[in-house]
N, C-alpha and C positions, 0 to 999 in steps of 0.2 A: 347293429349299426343303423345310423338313421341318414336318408336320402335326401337331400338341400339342395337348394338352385341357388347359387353365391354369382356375384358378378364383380369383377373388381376395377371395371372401368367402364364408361358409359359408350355407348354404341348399339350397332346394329343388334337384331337378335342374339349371332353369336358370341356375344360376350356372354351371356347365359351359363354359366355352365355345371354340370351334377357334383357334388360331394359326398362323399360320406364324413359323417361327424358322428361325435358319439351320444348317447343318451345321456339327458341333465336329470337331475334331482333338484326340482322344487322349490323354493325357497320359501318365506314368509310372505303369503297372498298370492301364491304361484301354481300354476298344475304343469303337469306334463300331460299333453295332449296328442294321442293316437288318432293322426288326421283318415277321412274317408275320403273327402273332397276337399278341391283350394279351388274357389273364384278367379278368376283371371277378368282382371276390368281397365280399360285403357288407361287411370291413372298409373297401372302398373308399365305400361309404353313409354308414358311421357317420364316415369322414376327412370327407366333404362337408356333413355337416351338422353337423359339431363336436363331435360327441359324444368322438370320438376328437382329441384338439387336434393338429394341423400349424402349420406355421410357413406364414404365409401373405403374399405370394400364394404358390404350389402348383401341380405339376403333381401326379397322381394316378393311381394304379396301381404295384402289386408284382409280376406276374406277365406274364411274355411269351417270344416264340419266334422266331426270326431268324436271318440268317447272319453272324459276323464279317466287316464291313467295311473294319477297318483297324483296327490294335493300338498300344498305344502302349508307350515303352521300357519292357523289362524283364520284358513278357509271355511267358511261354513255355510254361504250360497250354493254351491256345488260339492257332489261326491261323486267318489270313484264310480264310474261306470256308465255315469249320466249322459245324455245325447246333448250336445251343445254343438253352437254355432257362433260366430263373430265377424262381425265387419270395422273398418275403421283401424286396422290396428293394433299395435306395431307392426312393423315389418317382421317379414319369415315366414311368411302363408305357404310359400311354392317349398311343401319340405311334408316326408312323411311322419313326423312329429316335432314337436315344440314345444319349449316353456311359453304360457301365456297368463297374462293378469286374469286371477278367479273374475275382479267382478268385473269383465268384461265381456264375458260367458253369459250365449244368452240359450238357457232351454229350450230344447224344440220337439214336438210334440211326437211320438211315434208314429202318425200319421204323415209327417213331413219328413223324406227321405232326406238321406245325407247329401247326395247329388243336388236336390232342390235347393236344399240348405244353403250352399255350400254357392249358388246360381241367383239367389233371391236377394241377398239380406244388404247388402254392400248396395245395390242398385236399389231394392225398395226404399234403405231408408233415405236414398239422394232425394227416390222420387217424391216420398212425404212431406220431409221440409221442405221443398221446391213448391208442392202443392198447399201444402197445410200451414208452411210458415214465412217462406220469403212473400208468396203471394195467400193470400187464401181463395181460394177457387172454391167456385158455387156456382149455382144455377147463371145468374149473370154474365157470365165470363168466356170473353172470347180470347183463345188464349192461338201462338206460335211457336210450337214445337218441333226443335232441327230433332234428326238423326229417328224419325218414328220407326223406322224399322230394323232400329239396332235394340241390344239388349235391354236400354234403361227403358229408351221410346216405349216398347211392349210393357213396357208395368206403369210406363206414366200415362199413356192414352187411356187406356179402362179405367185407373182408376180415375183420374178428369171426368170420365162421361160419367162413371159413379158419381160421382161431385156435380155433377149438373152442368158441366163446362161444355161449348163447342171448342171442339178441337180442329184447329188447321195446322196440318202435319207440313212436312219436309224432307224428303226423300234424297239421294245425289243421284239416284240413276230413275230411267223409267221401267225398267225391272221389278222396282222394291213398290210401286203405287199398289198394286194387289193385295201385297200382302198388309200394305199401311192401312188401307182399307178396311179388310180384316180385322186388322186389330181395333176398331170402332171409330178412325179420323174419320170428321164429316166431311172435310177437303183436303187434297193431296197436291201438296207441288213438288215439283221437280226442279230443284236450288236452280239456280241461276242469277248470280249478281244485279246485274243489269233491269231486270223483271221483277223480281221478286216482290216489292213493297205494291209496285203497282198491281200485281197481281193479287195481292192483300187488299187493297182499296178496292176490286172491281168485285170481289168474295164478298166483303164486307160491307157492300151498297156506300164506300166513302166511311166506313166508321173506324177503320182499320182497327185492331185488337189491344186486350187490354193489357198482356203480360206476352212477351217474346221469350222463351225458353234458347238459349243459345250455346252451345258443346261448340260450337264450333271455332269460332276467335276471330282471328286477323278477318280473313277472305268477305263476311258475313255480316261482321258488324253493324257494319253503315245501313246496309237496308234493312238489319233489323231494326233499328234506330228511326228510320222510316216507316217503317210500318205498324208503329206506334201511334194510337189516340193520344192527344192534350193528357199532359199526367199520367200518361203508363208507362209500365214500368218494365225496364230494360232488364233480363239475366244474365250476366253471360257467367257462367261458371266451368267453362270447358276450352281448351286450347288444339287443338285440333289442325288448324294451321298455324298456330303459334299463336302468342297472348294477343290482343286488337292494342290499335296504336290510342295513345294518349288522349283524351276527349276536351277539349274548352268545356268549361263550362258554361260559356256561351254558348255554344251549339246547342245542349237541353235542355236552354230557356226559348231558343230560337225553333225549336221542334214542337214544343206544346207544353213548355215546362215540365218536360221527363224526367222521371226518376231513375237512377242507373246503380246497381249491382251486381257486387261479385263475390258472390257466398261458398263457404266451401264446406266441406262433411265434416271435417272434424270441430270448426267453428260451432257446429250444430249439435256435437256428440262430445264436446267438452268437459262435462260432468255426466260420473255413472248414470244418476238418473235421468237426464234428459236422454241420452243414447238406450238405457232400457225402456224407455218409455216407446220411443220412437220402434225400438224393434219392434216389440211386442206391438205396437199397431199395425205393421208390417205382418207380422206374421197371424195377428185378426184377418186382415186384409185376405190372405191367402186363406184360413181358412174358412171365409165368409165365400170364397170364388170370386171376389172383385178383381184380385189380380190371378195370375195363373205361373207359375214358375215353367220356361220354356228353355230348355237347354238346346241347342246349335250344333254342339261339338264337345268331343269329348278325346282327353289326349292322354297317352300317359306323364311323370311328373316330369320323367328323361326328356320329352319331347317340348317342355316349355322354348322353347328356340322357337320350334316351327307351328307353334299355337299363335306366338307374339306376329308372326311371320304373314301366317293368314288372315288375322284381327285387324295387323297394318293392311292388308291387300285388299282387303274386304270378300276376300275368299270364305271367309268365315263371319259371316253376322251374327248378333245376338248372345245371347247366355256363353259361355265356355266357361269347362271346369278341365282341370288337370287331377288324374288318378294316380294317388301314391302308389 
């Protein structure tokens, strides 16, 4: 039998709860996949408490690492046995096996554990297109990024400073400045509504920066929005206090003529190839050392409840995987 995390109504953690289901066979462009690791990434929060709407009932989880256990007709990218990993999708991550789409499977090298795997690839490739495609970041580039000492933050600062970018980070406590540090931010603030933008203008001798990286939503917005140069350009791809309220478009002509977006992973990973592509730079990425795959925590799959639990509290930052 095989171990699932189904939920059949949205709420708190414990709506979560374990199944056993039984083994599938395959279909046409299908594997069955013996999971090592599942990713746990705050889209999976906002799917469980509704904010993001699923079709429900639901299993839950985009990201995971395993061996091809059996192919179905017509497969011929991957064979049985092979070491693969996926981010993006479908839903059913938090389970110790699944049917998944072959060419969604992306190879990963025997050097890259499953753990890493299973930690990296869901978050690198948000970080890539964010870097590489909404904005292109380079030497030039003074960029603000919320959330630096959470999971994506750690693979999106190094590779920024890879890129030639300054980075001015954004922490919620003054705990996490150390570590944001660390991970190579040239400046560290400590959120604050009320400050923040200003605080950007006196960093950046008045030039304030070129691209705002935003998770966070409602609360944050506006002085991100602020703290934008004439013409930079706004992200917000993260709801974290909920979606941000409604913008005139009067307001960013009246800010410097801003440009504003809201990009999502799968917009970006749309067709096979552009999402192989993007892995696979990701996982250069990691085997160049630009970024570094850093797990947090680690839960069994039974305890997805109290993983989601400490992710919300912030008991737990960073990478987290669940063990089938």
């Amino acid at each position: 039998m095989v171990n699932a995390i189904r939920f059949t109504e949205t709420g708190g953690p414990d709506v979560l709860q374990l199944h056993a289901v039984s083994e599938q066979t395959p279909g046409p462009g299908e594997v069955w996949l013996e999971q090592q690791a599942v990713g746990v990434n705050y889209l999976d929060v906002t799917q469980r408490k509704g904010a993001v709407p699923v079709a429900l009932p639901s299993g839950l989880g985009l990201e995971g690492a395993g061996r091809v256990a059996a192919v179905g007709a017509g497969v011929s990218n991957v064979r049985v046995g092979d070491r693969v990993a996926y981010a993006a999708g479908p839903l059913g991550g938090y389970a110790s096996a699944r049917l998944f789409p072959a060419e969604r499977l992306v190879k990963i090298p025997e050097t890259l554990s499953f753990e890493d795997a299973a930690a990296v690839l869901f978050k690198g490739i948000t970080a890539q297109y964010l870097l590489k495609a909404t904005y292109p970041v380079g030497p030039a580039t003074t960029m603000l990024l919320y959330g630096v000492a959470g999971g994506l933050g750690e693979i999106m600062v190094p590779w920024a400073k890879h890129l030639g970018a300054t980075v001015i980070g954004v922490v919620s406590r003054q705990a996490s400045v150390e570590k944001a540090r660390a991970s190579g931010c040239d400046e560290v603030l400590v959120f604050d509504a009320q400050t923040l933008a200003a605080d950007v203008i006196r960093i950046t001798d008045g030039r304030k920066v070129d691209v705002v990286y935003d998770p966070i939503g409602r609360v944050s917005f506006q002085a991100s929005l602020d703290s934008l140069r004439p013409r930079g350009l706004m992200v917000s791809f993260g709801a974290q206090t909920g979606a941000p309220a409604a913008v005139e478009l009067a307001t960013l002509n009246a800010k410097g003529s801003l440009f504003l977006t809201r990009p999502s992973l799968a917009a970006h990973t749309a067709t096979t190839a552009e999402y192989q592509e993007r892995a696979h730079d990701v996982l250069a990425a990691v085997a160049a050392g630009i970024i570094t795959p850093q797990i947090r925590a680690r839960y069994p799959l039974a305890d997805a409840a109290r993983a989601h639990a400490d992710l919300e509290t912030g008991r737990s930052s960073g990478a987290i995987i669940l063990k089938p």
